[in-house]
C-alpha positions in Angstrom: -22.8 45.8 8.4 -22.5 44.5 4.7 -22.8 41.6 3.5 -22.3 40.4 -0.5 -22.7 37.0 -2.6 -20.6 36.7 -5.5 -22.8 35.2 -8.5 -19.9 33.1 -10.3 -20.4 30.7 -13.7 -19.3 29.9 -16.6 -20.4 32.3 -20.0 -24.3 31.4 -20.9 -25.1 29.9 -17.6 -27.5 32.7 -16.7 -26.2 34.1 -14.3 -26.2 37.8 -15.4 -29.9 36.8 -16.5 -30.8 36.0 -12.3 -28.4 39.3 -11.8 -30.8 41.7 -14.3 -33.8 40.1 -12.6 -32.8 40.6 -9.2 -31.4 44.3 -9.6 -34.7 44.7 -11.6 -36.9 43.3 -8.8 -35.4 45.6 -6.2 -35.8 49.0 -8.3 -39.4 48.2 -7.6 -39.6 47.6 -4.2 -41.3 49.8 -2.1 -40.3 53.3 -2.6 -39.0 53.7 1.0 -36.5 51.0 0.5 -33.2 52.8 -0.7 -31.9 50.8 -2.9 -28.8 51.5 -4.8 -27.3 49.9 -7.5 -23.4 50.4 -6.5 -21.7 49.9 -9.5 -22.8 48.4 -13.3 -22.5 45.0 -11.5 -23.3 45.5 -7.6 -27.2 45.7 -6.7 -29.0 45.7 -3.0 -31.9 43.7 -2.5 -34.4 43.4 0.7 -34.5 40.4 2.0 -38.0 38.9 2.0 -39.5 38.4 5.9 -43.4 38.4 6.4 -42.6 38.9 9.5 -41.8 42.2 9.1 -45.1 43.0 7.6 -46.8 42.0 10.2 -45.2 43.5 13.0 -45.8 46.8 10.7 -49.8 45.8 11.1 -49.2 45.3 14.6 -47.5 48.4 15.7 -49.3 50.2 13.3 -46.1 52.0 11.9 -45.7 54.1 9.2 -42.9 52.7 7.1 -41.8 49.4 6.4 -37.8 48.8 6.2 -36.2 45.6 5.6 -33.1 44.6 5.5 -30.9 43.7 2.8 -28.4 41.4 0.6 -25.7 42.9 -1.8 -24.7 40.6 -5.4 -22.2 40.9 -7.5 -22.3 40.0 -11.0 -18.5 38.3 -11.4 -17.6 38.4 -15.1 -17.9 35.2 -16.8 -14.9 32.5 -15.5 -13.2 30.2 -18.5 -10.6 27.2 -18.4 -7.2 29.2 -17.5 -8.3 31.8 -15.2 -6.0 31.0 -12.5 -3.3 31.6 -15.3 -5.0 34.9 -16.2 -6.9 34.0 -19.3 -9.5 35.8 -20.4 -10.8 38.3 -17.6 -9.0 35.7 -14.9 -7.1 38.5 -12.8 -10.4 40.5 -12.3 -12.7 37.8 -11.8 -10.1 35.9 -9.4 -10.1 39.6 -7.6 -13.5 40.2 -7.4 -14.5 36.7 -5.6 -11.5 37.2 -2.8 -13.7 40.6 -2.3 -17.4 38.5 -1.6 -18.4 37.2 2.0 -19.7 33.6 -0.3 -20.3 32.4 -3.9 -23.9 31.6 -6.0 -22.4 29.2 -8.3 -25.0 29.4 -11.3 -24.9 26.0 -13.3 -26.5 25.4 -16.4 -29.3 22.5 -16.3 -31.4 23.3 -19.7 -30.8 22.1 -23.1 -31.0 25.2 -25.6 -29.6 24.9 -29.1 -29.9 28.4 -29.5 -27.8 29.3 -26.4 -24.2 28.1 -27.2 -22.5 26.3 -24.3 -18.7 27.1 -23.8 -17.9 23.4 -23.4 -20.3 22.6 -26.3 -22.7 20.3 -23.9 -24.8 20.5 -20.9 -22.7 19.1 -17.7 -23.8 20.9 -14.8 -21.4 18.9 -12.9 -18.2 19.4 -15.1 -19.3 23.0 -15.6 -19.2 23.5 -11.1 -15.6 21.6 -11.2 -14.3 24.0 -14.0 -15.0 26.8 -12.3 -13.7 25.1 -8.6 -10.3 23.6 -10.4 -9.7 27.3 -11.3 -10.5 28.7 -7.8 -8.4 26.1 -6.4 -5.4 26.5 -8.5 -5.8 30.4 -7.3 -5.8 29.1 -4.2 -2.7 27.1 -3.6 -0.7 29.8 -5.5 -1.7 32.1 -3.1 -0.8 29.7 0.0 2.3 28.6 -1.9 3.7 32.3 -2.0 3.1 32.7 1.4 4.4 29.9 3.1 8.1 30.7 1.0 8.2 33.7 3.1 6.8 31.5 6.4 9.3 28.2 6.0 12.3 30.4 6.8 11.2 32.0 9.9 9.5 29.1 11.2 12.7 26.9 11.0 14.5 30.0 13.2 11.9 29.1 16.1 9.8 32.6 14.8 5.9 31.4 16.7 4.0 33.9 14.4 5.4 32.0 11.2 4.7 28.5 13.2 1.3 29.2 13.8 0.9 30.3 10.0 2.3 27.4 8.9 0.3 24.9 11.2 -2.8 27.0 9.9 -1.7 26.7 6.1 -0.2 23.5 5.5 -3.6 21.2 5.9 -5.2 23.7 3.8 -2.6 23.6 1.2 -2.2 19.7 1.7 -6.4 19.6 0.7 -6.0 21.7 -2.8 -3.0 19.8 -3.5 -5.5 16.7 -3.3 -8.4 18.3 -5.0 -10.0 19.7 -2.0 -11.8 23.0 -1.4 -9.9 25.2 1.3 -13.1 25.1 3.6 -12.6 21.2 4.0 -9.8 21.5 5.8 -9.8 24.7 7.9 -8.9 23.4 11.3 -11.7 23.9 14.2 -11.3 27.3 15.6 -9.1 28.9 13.2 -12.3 30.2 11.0 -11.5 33.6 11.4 -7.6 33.2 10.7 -8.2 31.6 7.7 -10.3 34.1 6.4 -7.9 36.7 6.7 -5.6 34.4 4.1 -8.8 35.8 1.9 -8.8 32.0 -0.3 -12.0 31.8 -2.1 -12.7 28.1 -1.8 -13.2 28.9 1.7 -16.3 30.7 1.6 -19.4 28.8 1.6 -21.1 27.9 -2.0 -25.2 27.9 -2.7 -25.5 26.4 -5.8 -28.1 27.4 -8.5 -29.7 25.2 -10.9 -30.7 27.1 -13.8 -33.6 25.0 -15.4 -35.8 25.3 -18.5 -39.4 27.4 -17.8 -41.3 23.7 -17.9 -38.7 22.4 -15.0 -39.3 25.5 -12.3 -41.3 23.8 -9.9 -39.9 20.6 -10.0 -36.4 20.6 -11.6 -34.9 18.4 -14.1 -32.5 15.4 -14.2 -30.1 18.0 -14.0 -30.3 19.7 -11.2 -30.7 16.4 -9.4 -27.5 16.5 -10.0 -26.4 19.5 -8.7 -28.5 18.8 -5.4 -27.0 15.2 -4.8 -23.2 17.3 -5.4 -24.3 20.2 -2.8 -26.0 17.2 -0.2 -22.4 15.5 -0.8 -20.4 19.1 0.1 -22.6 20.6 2.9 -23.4 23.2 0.5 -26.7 24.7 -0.4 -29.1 24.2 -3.7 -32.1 25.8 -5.3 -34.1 25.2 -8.3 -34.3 28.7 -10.7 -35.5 29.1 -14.1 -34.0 32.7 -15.0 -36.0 33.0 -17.7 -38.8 33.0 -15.4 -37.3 35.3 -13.1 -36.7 38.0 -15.9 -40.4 37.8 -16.6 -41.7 38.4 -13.2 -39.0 41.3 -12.3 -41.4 43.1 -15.0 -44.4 42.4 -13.8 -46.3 44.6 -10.9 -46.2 43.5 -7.5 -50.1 42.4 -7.5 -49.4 40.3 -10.4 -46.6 38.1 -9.3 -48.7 35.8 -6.8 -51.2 34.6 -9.1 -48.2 34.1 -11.7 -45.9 31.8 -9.8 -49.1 29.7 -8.6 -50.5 29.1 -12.2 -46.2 27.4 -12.5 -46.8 25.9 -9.1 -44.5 28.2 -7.5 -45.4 29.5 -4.0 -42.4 32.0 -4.3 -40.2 33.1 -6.6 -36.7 31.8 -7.5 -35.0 34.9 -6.5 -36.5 35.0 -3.1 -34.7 31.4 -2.4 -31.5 32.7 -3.6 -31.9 35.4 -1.4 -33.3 33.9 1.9 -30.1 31.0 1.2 -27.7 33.8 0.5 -28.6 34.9 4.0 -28.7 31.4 5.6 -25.0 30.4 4.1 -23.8 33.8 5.7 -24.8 32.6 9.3 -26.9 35.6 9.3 -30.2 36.4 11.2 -32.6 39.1 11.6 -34.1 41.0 14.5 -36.1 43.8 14.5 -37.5 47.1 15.7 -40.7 48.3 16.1 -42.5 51.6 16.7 -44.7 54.0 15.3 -42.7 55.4 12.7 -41.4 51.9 11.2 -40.9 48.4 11.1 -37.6 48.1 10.5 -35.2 44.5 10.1 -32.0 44.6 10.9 -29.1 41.7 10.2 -26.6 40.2 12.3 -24.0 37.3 12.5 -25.8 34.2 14.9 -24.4 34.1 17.9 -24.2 37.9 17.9 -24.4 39.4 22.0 -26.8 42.6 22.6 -24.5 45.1 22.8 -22.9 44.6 19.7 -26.3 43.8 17.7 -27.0 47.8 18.5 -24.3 48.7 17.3 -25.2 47.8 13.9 -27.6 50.8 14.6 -25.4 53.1 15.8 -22.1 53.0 17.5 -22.8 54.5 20.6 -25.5 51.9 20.7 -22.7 49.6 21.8 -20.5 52.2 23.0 -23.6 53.3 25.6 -25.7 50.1 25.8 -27.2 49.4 29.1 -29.9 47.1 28.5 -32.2 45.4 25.6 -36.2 45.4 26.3 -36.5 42.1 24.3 -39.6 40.4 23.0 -40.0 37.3 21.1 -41.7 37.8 17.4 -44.7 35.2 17.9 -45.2 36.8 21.5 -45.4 40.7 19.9 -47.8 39.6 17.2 -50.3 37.3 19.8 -50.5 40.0 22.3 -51.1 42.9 20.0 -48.0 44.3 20.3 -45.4 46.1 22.9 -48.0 46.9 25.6 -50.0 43.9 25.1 -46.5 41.8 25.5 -45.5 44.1 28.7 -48.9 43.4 31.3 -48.5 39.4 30.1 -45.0 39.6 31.2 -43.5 38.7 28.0 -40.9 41.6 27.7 -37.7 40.5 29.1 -34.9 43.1 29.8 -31.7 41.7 28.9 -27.8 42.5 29.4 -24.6 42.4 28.3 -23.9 38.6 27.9 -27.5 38.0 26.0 -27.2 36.1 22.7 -29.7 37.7 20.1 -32.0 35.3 18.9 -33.6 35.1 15.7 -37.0 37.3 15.4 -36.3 39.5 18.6 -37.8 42.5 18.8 -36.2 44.6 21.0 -35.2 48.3 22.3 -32.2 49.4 23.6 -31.6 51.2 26.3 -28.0 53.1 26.2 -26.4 56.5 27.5 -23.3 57.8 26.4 
């Protein structure tokens, strides 16, 4: 089960700066972590959980494995993509591919770095690249719905639902709107398939100056009070910053980020907010050989949250041996968790929650 963020901007935002850092980060992970850069722009990254550390010093397991976040570095937009200028057909192409966007926006003054727009507007610079997306977007739903209107009108109930799941959507670009403003309840995973890419949820990233990192700029005060306003997600990044940690050795990145006043590093927000915008969570396994994290939807049911392990997993399942995470780590573990009675066997119908630790039971 994959899932990918799109890192979109303008040119000289950064962004491929925070994409270098991040590939450059997870190269030097742990050696058992398989990482993979995909293609010259694609690079998987663990997703940090000290959690998962623990319950590898608790079951006393060999290997660590987390679990993982795939970016994309999406060429550079400009003014005219949705008519195909500059690399407009590709970029538009590669963000209908991505499960949700990290908008990088520019909040540092820096004559040396020349702006596209020729000044530092973080908010312009976010409605640039949306106006673009948008205009995308209600071609897209405007070519459709030629083919839709006709059958409709003969009484066709395929085309009538399309039309009564396109037309709000279509009404909201027409009025400035993001697609995901007017996605009627229950029709989430119809509209997906119409693959629009103001539908997909947006984590913003304010790219500040190194003296800004801890506590941000008037800038990206800006870009927060626009993401509060949306629903949508912010963090504070300086990817200058970043690029100089991804160098340094693992020992030496603590004491680094607290001498800025950082407790973590900018990349680990973008990554743990990646995963919260995707509605994902993690549970895990646990056993003498490894630690391992695995991701999964919220809301996900047993059977199909081992299937992300293997199909017949799923295909097989006949029970999960589930145990919360804080009740594994205060009773030393499986056995410890078993003679307290904190080791629940669940079924079929039993939501996966958040931290679970659990083995499945399945026969095929």
């Amino acid at each position: 089960m994959g899932f990918n963020c799109g890192i979109v901007g303008l040119p000289n935002v950064g962004k491929s700066t925070l994409f270098n850092a991040l590939t450059q980060t997870a190269s030097a992970q742990a050696a058992n972590y398989p990482f993979c850069t995909i293609e010259p722009n694609v690079g998987r990254v663990a997703v940090p959980d000290k959690r998962l550390d623990e319950l590898t010093r608790v079951g006393k397991s060999q290997k660590t494995v987390p679990t993982s976040l795939e970016f994309v570095d999406i060429a550079g937009l400009v003014r005219g993509a949705s008519k195909g200028e500059g690399l407009g057909n590709q970029f538009l192409a590669n963000i209908r591919e991505v499960d949700a966007i990290v908008h990088v926006l520019r909040c540092f003054e820096d004559t040396d770095v020349t702006h596209v727009e020729g000044s530092v507007d973080p908010i312009r610079d976010a409605e640039t690249v949306e106006t673009e997306l948008m205009l995308a977007d209600l071609d897209s739903l405007e070519k459709r719905a030629y083919g839709l209107v006709k059958r409709a009108r003969g009484g066709d109930k395929e085309a009538v639902a399309q039309m009564a799941l396109i037309d709000p959507i279509k009404a909201a670009l027409e009025a400035g709107k993001p697609a995901r403003t007017a996605i009627p309840k229950g029709e989430e995973v119809a509209a997906s398939r119409l693959q629009l890419m103001t539908s997909k949820p947006v984590l913003y990233v304010a790219n500040v100056e190194e003296a800004s990192a801890a506590t941000g700029n008037a800038f990206s005060a800006k870009v927060f009070e626009k993401a509060k306003a949306e629903g949508a997600q912010a963090v504070v990044v300086s990817a200058a910053i970043e690029a100089e940690i991804s160098q340094m050795a693992e020992a030496d990145r603590a004491e680094f980020l607290s001498s800025l006043g950082l407790e973590d590093s900018g990349l680990d927000r973008i990554i743990r907010a990646g995963y919260t915008l995707l509605g994902l969570i993690t549970y895990f396994t646990c056993g003498p050989k490894e630690a391992r994290a695995w991701t999964i939807l919220r809301g996900m049911k047993a059977p199909q949250a081992a299937g992300v392990i293997h199909g017949d997993f799923e295909r097989g399942f006949i029970a999960a041996e589930t145990i919360g995470y804080d009740d594994y780590v205060a009773l030393g573990g499986e056995q410890g968790a078993k003679e307290a009675g904190k080791m629940r066997v669940e079924g079929k119908e039993y939501v996966v929650k958040d931290g679970d630790v659990m083995l499945f039971r399945f026969n095929v």
